[in-house]
C-alpha positions, -999 to +999 in steps of 0.1 A: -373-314+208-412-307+198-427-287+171-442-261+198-404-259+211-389-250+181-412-223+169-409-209+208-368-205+199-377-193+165-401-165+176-374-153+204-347-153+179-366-133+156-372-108+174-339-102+190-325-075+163-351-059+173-351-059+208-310-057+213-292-026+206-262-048+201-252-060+168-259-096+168-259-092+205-221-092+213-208-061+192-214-028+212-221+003+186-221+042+196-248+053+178-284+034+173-287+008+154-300+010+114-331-009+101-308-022+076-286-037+106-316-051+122-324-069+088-290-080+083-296-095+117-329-109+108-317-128+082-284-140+097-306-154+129-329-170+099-300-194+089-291-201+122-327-208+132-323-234+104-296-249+116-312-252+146-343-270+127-314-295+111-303-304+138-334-314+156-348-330+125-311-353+124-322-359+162-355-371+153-351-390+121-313-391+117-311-374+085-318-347+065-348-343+039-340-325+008-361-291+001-369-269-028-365-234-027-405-235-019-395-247+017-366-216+024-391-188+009-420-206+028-401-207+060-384-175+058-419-161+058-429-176+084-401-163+103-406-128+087-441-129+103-428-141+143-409-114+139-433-088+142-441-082+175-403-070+176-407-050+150-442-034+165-424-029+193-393-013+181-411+013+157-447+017+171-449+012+209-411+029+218-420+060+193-453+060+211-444+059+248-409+085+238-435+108+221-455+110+253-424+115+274-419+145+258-456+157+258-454+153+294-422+168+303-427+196+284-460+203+300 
């Protein structure tokens, strides 16, 4: 699996809490979901992003490098950031486009 792949698979999953209005895309809730969900999400899909990223690197090498805490803050950055198109999406473009829904029906 290359480098491009895996960052492709970790941008999707980061943006899936805030896409989904499923918890952790297989429990239906009533009501919408919290920001504090979606985080709990976000960082949930993290660790499973890296165990994705373990398994490929046992694929490619056939072990598994040690890291300092530098690497998980580093990377969990770095996943913090692909996630933000979600996030503009969730809390900029859907308020924007229900905003001028109502405009315009009201009109």
């Amino acid at each position: 699996m290359s480098s491009t792949t895996l960052i492709l698979l970790f941008f999707i999953i980061a943006n899936l809490p805030w896409i989904s209005e499923r918890a952790f895309l297989v429990i239906r809730i009533t009501k919408a979901k919290s920001a504090w969900l979606r985080l709990l999400e976000l960082v949930i899909f993290y660790f499973v992003s890296l165990l994705i990223a373990i398994a490929a690197e046992i694929e490619f090498s056939g072990e598994v490098f040690p890291q300092q805490w530098e690497f998980f803050v580093t990377t969990f950055s770095a996943f913090l950031v692909l996630a933000v198109p979600g996030v503009i999406y969730r809390y900029q473009w859907l308020t924007m486009k229900h905003k001028d829904g109502v405009r315009t029906s009201s009109n």
